[in-house]
FINUPA-597254 format. One record per residue (C-alpha): x, y, z. Coordinates in steps of 0.001 Angstrom, whole numbers, plus 500000, padded with zeros to 6 digits. Example, Ala and Ser with C-alpha at 12.3 -4.5 7.8 and 13.67 -1.06 7.14 Angstrom:
# residues 2
512300495500507800 513670498940507140 
This chain:
# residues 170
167132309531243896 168356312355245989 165419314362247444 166191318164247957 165382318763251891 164780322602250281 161332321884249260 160225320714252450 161319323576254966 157813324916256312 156898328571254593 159856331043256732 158691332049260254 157712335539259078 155435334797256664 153650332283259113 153191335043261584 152238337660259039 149676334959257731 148193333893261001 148070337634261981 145736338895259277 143874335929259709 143191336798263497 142452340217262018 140058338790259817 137965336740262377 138112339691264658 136490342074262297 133681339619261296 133020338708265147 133243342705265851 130548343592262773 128217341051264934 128291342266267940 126687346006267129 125310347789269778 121559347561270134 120281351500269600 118226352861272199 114584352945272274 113509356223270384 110679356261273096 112374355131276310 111433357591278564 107645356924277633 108002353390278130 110199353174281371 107239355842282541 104387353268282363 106415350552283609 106993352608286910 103801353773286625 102742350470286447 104608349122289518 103498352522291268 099963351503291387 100525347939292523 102187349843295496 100162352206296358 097143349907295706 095592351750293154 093273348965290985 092300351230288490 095397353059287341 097136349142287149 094637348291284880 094174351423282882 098051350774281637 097647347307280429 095497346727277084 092574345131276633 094352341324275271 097434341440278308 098885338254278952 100625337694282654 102695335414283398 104094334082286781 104645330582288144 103902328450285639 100136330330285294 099169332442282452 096251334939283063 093596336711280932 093482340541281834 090116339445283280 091483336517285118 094231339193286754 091676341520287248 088773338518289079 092259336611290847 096018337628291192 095795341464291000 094534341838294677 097379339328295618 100046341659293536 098991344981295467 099335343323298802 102642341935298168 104024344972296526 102399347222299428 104186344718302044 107148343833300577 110071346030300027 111751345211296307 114926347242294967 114740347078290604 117935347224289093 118263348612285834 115731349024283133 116739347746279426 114607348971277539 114147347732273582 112069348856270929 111180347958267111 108100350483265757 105403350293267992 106193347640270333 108719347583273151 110295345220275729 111778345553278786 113502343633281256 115029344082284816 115560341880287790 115587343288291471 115050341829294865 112458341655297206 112463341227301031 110026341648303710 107510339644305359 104406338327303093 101399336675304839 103181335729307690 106057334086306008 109758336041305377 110432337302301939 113921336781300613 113870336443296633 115777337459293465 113092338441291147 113008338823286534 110580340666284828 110292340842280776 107456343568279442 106089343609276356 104198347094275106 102301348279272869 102000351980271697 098065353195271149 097147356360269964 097331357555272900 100366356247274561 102202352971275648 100466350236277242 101222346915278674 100388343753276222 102154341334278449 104504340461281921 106297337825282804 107119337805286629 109595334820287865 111409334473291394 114320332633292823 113630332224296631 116393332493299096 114585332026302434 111185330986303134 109647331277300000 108493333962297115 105954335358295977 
Protein backbone atom coordinates (compact mmCIF):
# COMPACT_ATOMS: atom_id res chain seq x y z
CA UNK A 1 0.00 0.00 0.00
CA UNK A 2 1.53 3.20 -1.13
CA UNK A 3 0.37 6.13 1.07
CA UNK A 4 0.17 9.55 -0.83
CA UNK A 5 2.53 11.99 1.39
CA UNK A 6 -0.11 14.73 -0.41
CA UNK A 7 -2.70 14.25 2.14
CA UNK A 8 -0.59 14.87 4.96
CA UNK A 9 1.18 18.31 4.11
CA UNK A 10 -0.21 20.71 6.97
CA UNK A 11 -3.07 23.29 5.44
CA UNK A 12 -0.39 25.90 3.10
CA UNK A 13 1.34 28.58 5.25
CA UNK A 14 -1.09 31.27 4.09
CA UNK A 15 -4.06 29.93 5.07
CA UNK A 16 -2.54 29.16 8.62
CA UNK A 17 -1.68 32.77 9.02
CA UNK A 18 -4.90 34.08 7.56
CA UNK A 19 -6.65 31.58 10.06
CA UNK A 20 -4.73 32.39 13.17
CA UNK A 21 -5.08 36.12 12.23
CA UNK A 22 -8.86 36.42 12.33
CA UNK A 23 -8.80 34.35 15.18
CA UNK A 24 -6.54 36.94 17.13
CA UNK A 25 -9.05 39.39 15.67
CA UNK A 26 -11.73 37.58 17.12
CA UNK A 27 -10.44 37.31 20.77
CA UNK A 28 -9.42 40.90 20.53
CA UNK A 29 -12.83 42.20 19.78
CA UNK A 30 -14.56 40.10 22.52
CA UNK A 31 -11.75 41.16 25.18
CA UNK A 32 -12.19 44.93 23.74
CA UNK A 33 -16.36 44.80 24.10
CA UNK A 34 -15.37 43.96 27.96
CA UNK A 35 -13.36 46.37 28.80
CA UNK A 36 -15.95 49.56 28.20
CA UNK A 37 -15.23 52.56 29.80
CA UNK A 38 -17.08 53.19 33.03
CA UNK A 39 -19.32 56.62 32.22
CA UNK A 40 -18.91 59.34 34.51
CA UNK A 41 -21.01 60.10 37.39
CA UNK A 42 -23.98 62.30 36.07
CA UNK A 43 -23.58 64.06 39.54
CA UNK A 44 -19.82 64.22 40.14
CA UNK A 45 -19.33 67.56 40.94
CA UNK A 46 -22.07 67.23 43.78
CA UNK A 47 -20.50 64.30 45.13
CA UNK A 48 -16.69 65.19 44.98
CA UNK A 49 -18.26 68.57 46.80
CA UNK A 50 -19.35 66.75 50.00
CA UNK A 51 -16.46 64.57 50.05
CA UNK A 52 -14.17 67.76 50.30
CA UNK A 53 -16.58 69.22 52.23
CA UNK A 54 -16.42 66.44 54.31
CA UNK A 55 -12.61 66.32 54.78
CA UNK A 56 -12.86 70.28 55.11
CA UNK A 57 -14.56 70.07 58.37
CA UNK A 58 -12.38 67.36 59.88
CA UNK A 59 -9.66 70.08 59.17
CA UNK A 60 -10.84 72.89 60.23
CA UNK A 61 -12.47 71.12 63.24
CA UNK A 62 -15.83 71.85 62.55
CA UNK A 63 -18.07 68.85 64.50
CA UNK A 64 -21.17 69.88 63.22
CA UNK A 65 -20.74 70.41 59.50
CA UNK A 66 -18.79 66.59 59.60
CA UNK A 67 -21.75 65.26 60.87
CA UNK A 68 -24.41 67.18 59.07
CA UNK A 69 -22.91 65.36 55.68
CA UNK A 70 -23.11 61.86 56.83
CA UNK A 71 -26.76 60.22 57.22
CA UNK A 72 -28.38 59.14 59.96
CA UNK A 73 -27.32 54.88 59.45
CA UNK A 74 -23.24 55.81 58.36
CA UNK A 75 -21.02 53.05 58.78
CA UNK A 76 -17.02 53.93 59.33
CA UNK A 77 -14.62 51.90 58.95
CA UNK A 78 -10.85 52.02 59.93
CA UNK A 79 -8.52 49.48 61.52
CA UNK A 80 -10.28 46.61 61.80
CA UNK A 81 -13.26 48.77 63.88
CA UNK A 82 -16.58 49.50 62.49
CA UNK A 83 -18.50 52.48 64.09
CA UNK A 84 -22.17 53.54 64.50
CA UNK A 85 -22.61 57.31 63.48
CA UNK A 86 -23.17 57.61 67.25
CA UNK A 87 -20.16 55.63 68.18
CA UNK A 88 -18.04 58.23 65.69
CA UNK A 89 -19.80 60.94 67.01
CA UNK A 90 -19.27 59.65 71.36
CA UNK A 91 -15.36 58.17 70.17
CA UNK A 92 -13.18 58.55 66.95
CA UNK A 93 -14.51 61.85 65.51
CA UNK A 94 -12.55 64.06 68.05
CA UNK A 95 -9.47 61.79 67.24
CA UNK A 96 -10.15 62.42 63.23
CA UNK A 97 -10.21 66.38 63.63
CA UNK A 98 -7.00 66.38 65.56
CA UNK A 99 -5.17 64.29 63.20
CA UNK A 100 -6.46 65.96 60.14
CA UNK A 101 -5.81 69.52 61.87
CA UNK A 102 -2.08 68.20 62.66
CA UNK A 103 -1.23 66.24 59.99
CA UNK A 104 -0.55 67.39 56.54
CA UNK A 105 -2.18 64.70 53.82
CA UNK A 106 -1.91 65.30 49.87
CA UNK A 107 -5.30 63.22 48.07
CA UNK A 108 -4.63 62.10 44.79
CA UNK A 109 -7.31 61.78 42.47
CA UNK A 110 -10.96 61.37 43.06
CA UNK A 111 -12.85 58.40 41.06
CA UNK A 112 -15.88 59.00 41.39
CA UNK A 113 -18.82 56.21 40.43
CA UNK A 114 -22.37 56.36 40.40
CA UNK A 115 -25.56 54.01 39.70
CA UNK A 116 -29.09 56.15 40.51
CA UNK A 117 -28.90 57.47 43.75
CA UNK A 118 -25.92 56.07 45.26
CA UNK A 119 -22.28 56.85 44.59
CA UNK A 120 -18.74 55.67 45.47
CA UNK A 121 -15.63 57.07 45.57
CA UNK A 122 -12.21 56.21 46.11
CA UNK A 123 -8.73 57.94 46.37
CA UNK A 124 -5.54 57.26 48.20
CA UNK A 125 -3.10 60.15 49.32
CA UNK A 126 -0.42 60.50 51.89
CA UNK A 127 -0.10 61.87 55.09
CA UNK A 128 2.94 63.22 57.03
CA UNK A 129 3.45 65.23 60.03
CA UNK A 130 3.79 64.67 63.58
CA UNK A 131 0.61 63.05 65.52
CA UNK A 132 0.65 62.93 69.37
CA UNK A 133 4.12 63.07 69.65
CA UNK A 134 4.97 60.36 67.25
CA UNK A 135 6.11 61.13 63.25
CA UNK A 136 3.53 60.56 60.62
CA UNK A 137 4.70 58.89 57.45
CA UNK A 138 1.73 56.80 55.79
CA UNK A 139 0.14 55.92 52.41
CA UNK A 140 -3.47 56.21 53.08
CA UNK A 141 -7.14 54.47 50.86
CA UNK A 142 -10.37 55.74 51.26
CA UNK A 143 -13.68 54.12 49.55
CA UNK A 144 -17.11 56.40 50.09
CA UNK A 145 -20.27 55.29 49.74
CA UNK A 146 -23.29 58.10 49.27
CA UNK A 147 -26.44 58.46 49.26
CA UNK A 148 -28.53 61.22 47.48
CA UNK A 149 -31.58 62.74 49.86
CA UNK A 150 -33.90 65.13 48.78
CA UNK A 151 -31.88 67.47 49.51
CA UNK A 152 -28.48 66.54 48.40
CA UNK A 153 -25.67 63.84 48.75
CA UNK A 154 -24.71 62.48 51.95
CA UNK A 155 -22.26 60.09 53.34
CA UNK A 156 -23.75 56.36 54.13
CA UNK A 157 -20.35 54.94 54.73
CA UNK A 158 -16.08 55.33 54.82
CA UNK A 159 -13.63 53.11 54.86
CA UNK A 160 -10.23 54.67 55.98
CA UNK A 161 -7.01 52.18 55.78
CA UNK A 162 -3.17 53.15 56.11
CA UNK A 163 0.13 51.67 55.20
CA UNK A 164 2.75 53.16 57.67
CA UNK A 165 6.17 54.01 56.51
CA UNK A 166 7.79 55.44 59.67
CA UNK A 167 6.63 55.45 63.10
CA UNK A 168 3.26 54.56 62.75
CA UNK A 169 -0.36 55.80 61.26
CA UNK A 170 -3.10 56.96 62.19
Amino acid sequence: MIISTDRMRPASSSRTILSNALLCAAIAITLSSCRKPIPTAPDREAIATTVAAFHDALAKGDRKAALALLTPDVQILESGHRETREEYERGHLAADIEFAKSVPSTRGPMIVRQEGNVAWTSATGRSKGTFQNKEIEAENAELMVLAKTDEDWRIRAIHWSNHSHAGGGH
